[in-house]
C-alpha positions as CSV (number, residue, x, y, z in Angstrom):
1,X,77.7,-28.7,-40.9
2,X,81.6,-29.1,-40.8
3,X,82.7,-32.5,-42.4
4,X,86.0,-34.1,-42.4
5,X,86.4,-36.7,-45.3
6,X,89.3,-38.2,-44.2
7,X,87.4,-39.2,-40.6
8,X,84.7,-40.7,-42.8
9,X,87.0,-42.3,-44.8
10,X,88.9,-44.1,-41.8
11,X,85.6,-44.6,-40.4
12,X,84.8,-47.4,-43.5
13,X,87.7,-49.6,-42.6
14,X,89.0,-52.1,-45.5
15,X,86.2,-50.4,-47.5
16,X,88.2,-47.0,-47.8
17,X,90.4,-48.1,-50.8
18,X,86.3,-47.4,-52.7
19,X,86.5,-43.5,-51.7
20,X,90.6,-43.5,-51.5
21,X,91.7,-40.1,-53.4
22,X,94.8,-41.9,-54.9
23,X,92.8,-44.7,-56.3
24,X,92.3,-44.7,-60.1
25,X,89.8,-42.3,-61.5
26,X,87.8,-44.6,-63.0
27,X,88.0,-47.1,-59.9
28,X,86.4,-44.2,-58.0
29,X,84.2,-43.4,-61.1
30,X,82.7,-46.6,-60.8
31,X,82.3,-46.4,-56.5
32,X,81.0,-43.6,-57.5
33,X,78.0,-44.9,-59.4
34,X,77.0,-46.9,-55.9
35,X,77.3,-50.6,-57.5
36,X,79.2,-52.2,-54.4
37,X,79.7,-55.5,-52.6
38,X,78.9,-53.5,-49.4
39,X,76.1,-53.1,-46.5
40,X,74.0,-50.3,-47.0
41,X,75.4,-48.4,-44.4
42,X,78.5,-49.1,-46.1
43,X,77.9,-48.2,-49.6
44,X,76.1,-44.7,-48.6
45,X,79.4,-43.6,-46.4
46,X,81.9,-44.1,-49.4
47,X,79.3,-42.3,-51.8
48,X,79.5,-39.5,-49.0
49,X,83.2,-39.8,-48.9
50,X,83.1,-39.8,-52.9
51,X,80.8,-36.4,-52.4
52,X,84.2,-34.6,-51.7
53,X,86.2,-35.8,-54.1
54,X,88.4,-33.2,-56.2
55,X,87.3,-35.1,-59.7
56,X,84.3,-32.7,-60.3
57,X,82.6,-35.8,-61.8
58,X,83.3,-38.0,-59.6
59,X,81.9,-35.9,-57.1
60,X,78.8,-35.1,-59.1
61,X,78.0,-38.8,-59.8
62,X,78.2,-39.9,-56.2
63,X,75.8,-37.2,-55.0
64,X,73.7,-38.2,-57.7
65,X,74.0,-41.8,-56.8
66,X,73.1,-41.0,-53.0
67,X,70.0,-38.9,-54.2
68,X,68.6,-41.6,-55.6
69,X,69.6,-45.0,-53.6
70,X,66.9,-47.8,-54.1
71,X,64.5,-48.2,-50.9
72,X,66.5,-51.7,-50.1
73,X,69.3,-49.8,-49.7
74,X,68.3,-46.3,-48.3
75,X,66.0,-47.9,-45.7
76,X,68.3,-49.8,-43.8
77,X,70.9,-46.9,-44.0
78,X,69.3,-44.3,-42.5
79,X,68.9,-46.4,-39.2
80,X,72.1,-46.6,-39.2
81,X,74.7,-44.6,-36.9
82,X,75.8,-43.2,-40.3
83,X,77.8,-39.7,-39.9
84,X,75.3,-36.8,-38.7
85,X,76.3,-34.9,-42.0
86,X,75.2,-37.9,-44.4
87,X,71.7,-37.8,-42.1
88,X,71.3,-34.3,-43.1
89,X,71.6,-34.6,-46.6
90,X,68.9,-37.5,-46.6
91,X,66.5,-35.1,-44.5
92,X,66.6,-32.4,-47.1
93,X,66.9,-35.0,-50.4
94,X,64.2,-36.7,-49.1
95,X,62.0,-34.4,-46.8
96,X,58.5,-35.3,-48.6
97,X,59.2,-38.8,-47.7
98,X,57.1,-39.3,-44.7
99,X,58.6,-43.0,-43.7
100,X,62.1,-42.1,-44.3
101,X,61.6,-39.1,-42.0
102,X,60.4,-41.3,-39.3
103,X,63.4,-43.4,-39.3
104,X,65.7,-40.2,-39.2
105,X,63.7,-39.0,-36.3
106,X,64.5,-42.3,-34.4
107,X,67.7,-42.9,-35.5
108,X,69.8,-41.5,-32.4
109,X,72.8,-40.4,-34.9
110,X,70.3,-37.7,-36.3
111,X,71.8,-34.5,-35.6
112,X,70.0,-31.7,-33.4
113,X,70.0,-29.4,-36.0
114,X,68.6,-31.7,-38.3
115,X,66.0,-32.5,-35.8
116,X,64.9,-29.1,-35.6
117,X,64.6,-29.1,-39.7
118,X,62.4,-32.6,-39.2
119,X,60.2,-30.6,-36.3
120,X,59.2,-28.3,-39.0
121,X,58.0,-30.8,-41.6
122,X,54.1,-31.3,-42.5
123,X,54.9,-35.3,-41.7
124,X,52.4,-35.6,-37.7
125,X,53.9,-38.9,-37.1
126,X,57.5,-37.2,-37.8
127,X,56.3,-34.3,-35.3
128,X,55.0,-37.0,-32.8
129,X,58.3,-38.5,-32.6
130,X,60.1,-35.5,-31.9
131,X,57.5,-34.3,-29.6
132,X,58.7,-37.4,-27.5
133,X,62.3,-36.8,-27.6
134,X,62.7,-34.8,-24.1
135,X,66.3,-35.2,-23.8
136,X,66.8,-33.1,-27.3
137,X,63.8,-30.9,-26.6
138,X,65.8,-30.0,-23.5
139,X,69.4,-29.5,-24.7
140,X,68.1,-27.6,-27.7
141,X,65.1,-24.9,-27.5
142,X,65.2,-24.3,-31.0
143,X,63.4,-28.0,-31.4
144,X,60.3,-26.7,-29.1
145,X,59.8,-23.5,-31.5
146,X,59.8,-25.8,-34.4
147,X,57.2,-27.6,-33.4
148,X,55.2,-24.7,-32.0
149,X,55.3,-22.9,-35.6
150,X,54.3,-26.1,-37.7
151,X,50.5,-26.2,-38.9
152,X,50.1,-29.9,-38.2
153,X,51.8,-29.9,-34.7
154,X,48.0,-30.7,-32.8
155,X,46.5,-30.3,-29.6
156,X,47.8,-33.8,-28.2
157,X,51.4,-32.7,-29.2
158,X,50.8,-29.2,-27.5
159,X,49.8,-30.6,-24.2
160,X,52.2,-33.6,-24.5
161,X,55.2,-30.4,-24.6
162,X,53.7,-28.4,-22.1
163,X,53.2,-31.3,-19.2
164,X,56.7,-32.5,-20.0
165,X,57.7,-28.9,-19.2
166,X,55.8,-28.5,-16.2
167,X,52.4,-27.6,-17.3
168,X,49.8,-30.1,-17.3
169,X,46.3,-29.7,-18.0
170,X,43.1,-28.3,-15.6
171,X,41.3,-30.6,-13.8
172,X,39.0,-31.6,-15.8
173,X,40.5,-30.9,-19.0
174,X,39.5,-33.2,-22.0
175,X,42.1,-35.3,-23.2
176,X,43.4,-36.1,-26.9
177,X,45.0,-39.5,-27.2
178,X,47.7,-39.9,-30.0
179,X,48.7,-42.5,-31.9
180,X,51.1,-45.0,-29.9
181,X,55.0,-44.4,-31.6
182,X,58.0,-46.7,-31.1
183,X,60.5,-46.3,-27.9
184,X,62.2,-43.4,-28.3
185,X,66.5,-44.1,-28.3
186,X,68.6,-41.9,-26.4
187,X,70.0,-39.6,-28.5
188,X,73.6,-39.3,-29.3
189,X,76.2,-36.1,-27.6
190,X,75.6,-33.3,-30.3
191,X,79.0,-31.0,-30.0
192,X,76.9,-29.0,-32.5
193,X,73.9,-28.3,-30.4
194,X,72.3,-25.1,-30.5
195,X,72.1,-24.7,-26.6
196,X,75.7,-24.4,-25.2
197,X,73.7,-25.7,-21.5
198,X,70.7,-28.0,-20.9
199,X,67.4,-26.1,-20.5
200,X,66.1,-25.9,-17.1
201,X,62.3,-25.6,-17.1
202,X,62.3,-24.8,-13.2
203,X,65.1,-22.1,-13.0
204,X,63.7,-18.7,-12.8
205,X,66.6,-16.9,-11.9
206,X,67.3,-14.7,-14.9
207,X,63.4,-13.5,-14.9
208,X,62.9,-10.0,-13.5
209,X,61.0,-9.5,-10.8
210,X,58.3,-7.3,-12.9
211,X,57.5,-10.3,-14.3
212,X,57.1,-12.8,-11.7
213,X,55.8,-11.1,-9.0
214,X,52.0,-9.8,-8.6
215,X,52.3,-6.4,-8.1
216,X,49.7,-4.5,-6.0
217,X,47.4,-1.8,-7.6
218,X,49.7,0.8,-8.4
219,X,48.9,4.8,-9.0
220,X,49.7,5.3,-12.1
221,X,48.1,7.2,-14.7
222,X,47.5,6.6,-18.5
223,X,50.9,7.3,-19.5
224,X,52.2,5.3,-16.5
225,X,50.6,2.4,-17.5
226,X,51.0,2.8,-21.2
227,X,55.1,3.0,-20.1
228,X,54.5,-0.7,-17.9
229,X,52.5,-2.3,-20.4
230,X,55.5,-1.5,-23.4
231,X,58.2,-2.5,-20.8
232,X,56.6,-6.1,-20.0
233,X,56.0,-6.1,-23.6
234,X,59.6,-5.4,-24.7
235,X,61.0,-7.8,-22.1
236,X,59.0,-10.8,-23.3
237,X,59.7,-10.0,-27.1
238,X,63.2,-11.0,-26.7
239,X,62.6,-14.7,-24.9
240,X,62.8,-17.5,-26.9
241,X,59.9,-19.9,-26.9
242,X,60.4,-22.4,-24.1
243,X,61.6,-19.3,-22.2
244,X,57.8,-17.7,-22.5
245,X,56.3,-21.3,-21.7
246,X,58.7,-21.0,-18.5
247,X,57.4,-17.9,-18.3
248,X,53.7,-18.7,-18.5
249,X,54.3,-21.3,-15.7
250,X,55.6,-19.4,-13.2
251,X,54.9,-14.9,-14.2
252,X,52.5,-13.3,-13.1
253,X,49.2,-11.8,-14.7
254,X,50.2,-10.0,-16.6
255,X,53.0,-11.7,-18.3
256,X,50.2,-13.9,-18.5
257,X,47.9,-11.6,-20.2
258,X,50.8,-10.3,-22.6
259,X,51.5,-14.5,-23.2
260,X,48.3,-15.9,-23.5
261,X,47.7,-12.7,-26.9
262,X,51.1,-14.3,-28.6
263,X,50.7,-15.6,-32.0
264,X,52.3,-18.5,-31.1
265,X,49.6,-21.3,-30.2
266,X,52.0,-23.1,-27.5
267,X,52.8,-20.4,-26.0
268,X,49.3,-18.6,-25.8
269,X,48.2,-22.5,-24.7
270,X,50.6,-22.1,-21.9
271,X,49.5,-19.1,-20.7
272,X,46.0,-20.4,-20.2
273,X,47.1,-23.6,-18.8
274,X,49.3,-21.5,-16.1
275,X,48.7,-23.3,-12.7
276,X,48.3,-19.6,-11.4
277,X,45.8,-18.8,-13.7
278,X,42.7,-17.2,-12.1
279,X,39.2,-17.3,-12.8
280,X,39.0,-13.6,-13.7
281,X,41.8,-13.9,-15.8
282,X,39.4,-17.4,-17.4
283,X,36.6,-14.8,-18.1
284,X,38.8,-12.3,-19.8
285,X,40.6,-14.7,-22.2
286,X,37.2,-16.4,-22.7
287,X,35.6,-12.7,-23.5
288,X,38.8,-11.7,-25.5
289,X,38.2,-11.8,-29.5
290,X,42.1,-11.5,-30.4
291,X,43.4,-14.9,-28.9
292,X,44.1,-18.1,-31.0
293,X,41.6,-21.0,-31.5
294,X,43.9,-23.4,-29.1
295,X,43.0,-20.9,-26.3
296,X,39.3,-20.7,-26.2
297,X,39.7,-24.8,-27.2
298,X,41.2,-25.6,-23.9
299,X,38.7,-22.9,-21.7
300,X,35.7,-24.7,-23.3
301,X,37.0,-28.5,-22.5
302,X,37.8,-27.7,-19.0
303,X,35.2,-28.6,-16.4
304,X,36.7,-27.0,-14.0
305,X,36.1,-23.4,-15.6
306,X,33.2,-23.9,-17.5
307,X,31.5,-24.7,-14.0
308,X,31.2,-20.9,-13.8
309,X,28.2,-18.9,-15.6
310,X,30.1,-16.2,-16.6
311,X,32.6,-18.6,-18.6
312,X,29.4,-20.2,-20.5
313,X,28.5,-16.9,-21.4
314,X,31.4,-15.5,-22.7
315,X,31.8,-19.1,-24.9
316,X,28.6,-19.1,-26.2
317,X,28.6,-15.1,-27.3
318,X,31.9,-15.1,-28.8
319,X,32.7,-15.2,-32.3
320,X,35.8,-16.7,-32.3
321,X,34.2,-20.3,-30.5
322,X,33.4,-23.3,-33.0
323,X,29.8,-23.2,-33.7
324,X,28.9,-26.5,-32.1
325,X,30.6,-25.3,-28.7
326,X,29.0,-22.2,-28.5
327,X,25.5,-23.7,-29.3
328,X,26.1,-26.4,-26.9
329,X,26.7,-23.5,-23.9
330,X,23.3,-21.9,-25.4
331,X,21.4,-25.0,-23.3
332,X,22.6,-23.6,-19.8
333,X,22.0,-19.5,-20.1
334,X,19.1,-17.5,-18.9
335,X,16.3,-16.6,-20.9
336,X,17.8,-13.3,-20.7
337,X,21.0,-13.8,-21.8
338,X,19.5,-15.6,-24.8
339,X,17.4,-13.2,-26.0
340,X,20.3,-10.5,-26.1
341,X,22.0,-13.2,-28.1
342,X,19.1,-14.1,-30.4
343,X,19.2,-10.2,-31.0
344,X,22.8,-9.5,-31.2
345,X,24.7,-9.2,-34.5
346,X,28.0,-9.8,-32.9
347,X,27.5,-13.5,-33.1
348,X,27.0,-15.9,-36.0
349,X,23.3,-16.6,-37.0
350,X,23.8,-19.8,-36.6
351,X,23.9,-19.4,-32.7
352,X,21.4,-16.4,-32.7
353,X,18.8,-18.6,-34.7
354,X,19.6,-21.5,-32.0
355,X,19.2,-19.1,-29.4
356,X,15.7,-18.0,-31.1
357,X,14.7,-22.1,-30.9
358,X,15.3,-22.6,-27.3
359,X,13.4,-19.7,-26.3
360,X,10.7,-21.2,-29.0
361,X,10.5,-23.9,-26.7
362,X,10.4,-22.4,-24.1
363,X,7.6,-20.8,-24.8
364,X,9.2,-17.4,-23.8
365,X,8.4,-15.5,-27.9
């Protein structure tokens, strides 16, 4: 990030003559060591100021100083509309500091970019706070793919993203309830923000057609198809994240089907929480053994879809299905279907033996 230490230093008022260049050495030696009669706000901007001083050591001891600021001090400070540059400095010197996170994700001074770096920390109340922080999510992607790669983003703050960008939930759909978080500020104008316009989750304009619209059966052969499949393929590999959610909103199948495969949990959640999303296309993902956890998740918590037999089915034979979801969909298939499961080696034992016990009961071996 570009700093100007003479704006910081005119932004400290009578207190610049602590970071003034022309001041004695050891008059900024000793600013430098953070022992001042100032507000904590205060006292970090002139060690910040100090931080680009030409004395090496002056420099040196002021960085030091700022790296390791008593909680009285650094607590107050960093919910303060200190200067976006001094914000990012206290994300990265103090990143495995859970609370301190949180009050740089609320502090509406906190730079976009250095939101994005708090989106990927393993802090979940940090990544529930920026989760909530639509105006940033929409002025810069690159915050939505943060929290779409990070292990401890969860399924509440999945779905929160997604209905905020137009895709709620099936009917039916269980819901998670996360912990209740603080109001939200409004963040302050970023000039440095990744996105040079606001993201527009209901413009479609730059999609081709090939991807919105449902094609009819076309004649093509092997190659043909190949050659469509690649070309889909290629288009979608060079959208960004919250363009494939767009995507998965409003493409058609088979975006979908490319979408709902992606590595990317969001993304492969958005495809399957499409508001175009058929029930044939349901049965597929359900039988599919390549998607991600989120995916069969959200199929086996929807009501609406598991109303159909077929959906049951394909939950309760494949692999990739938590053990005590599949064994729960074992209670409402045929005797038939239960014996090809108690005798199939493609699923777990666990859920072949359970299959083995309802049939036991049954009377039906």
């Amino acid at each position: 990030m570009q700093v100007d230490p003479q704006a910081i230093r005119e932004s400290l008022g009578p207190a610049q003559k602590f970071a003034d260049p022309s001041a004695p050495r050891e008059a900024r030696l000793l600013a430098a060591r953070g022992a001042l009669p100032l507000p904590p706000a205060q006292i970090c901007t002139v060690l910040f100021a100090l931080s680009f001083d030409d004395d090496a050591e002056v420099k040196v001891r002021a960085m030091e100083s700022l790296g390791t600021l008593p909680d009285r001090v650094l607590e107050p400070a960093l919910e303060a509309p200190l200067h976006p540059g001094l914000l990012e400095f206290f994300s990265e010197r103090f990143q495995e500091v859970g609370g301190h996170m949180e009050r740089l994700a609320l502090n509406p001074a906190t730079s976009d970019e250095t939101f994005c770096f708090l989106a990927e920390l393993p802090h979940p109340r940090v990544v529930e706070i920026v989760s909530h922080n639509q105006t940033r999510m929409l002025r810069c992607a690159r915050i939505v793919e943060a929290l779409s790669e990070n292990p401890v983003t969860g399924q509440a703050t999945i779905s929160r993203v997604l209905e905020f960008l137009g895709l709620g939930g099936p009917a039916g759909e269980s819901e998670s309830h996360a912990e209740a978080i603080p109001e939200i500020p409004e963040p302050l104008p970023d000039t440095a923000a990744h996105d040079a316009e606001v993201f527009d989750p209901d413009d479609i304009s730059d999609f081709p057609d090939d991807l919105i619209e449902e094609e009819e059966a076309l004649d093509l052969d092997e190659t043909g198809e190949e050659e469509r499949r690649l070309s889909l393929t290629s288009m979608i590999q060079k959208m960004n994240v919250m363009e494939k959610i767009k995507l998965a909103r409003f493409g058609n199948s088979e975006a979908r089907g490319l979408l709902v495969r992606d590595r990317n949990k969001m993304i492969a959640s958005a495809a399957v929480r499409s508001p175009k999303v058929k029930e044939n296309e349901i049965i597929a993902f359900a039988k599919s053994r390549a998607l991600c956890d989120e995916v069969y998740r959200i199929i086996a918590s929807t009501n609406e879809w598991t109303k159909n037999y077929q959906v049951k089915l394909a939950i309760a034979m494949n692999p990739k299905s938590t053990l005590p979801t599949a064994i729960k969909f074992l209670n409402y298939l045929t005797d038939r279907d239960l014996k090809a499961i108690m005798r199939s080696r493609d699923v777990p034992g666990q859920v072949s033996m359970q299959a083995k016990r309802i049939l036991s009961r049954k009377g039906k071996i």
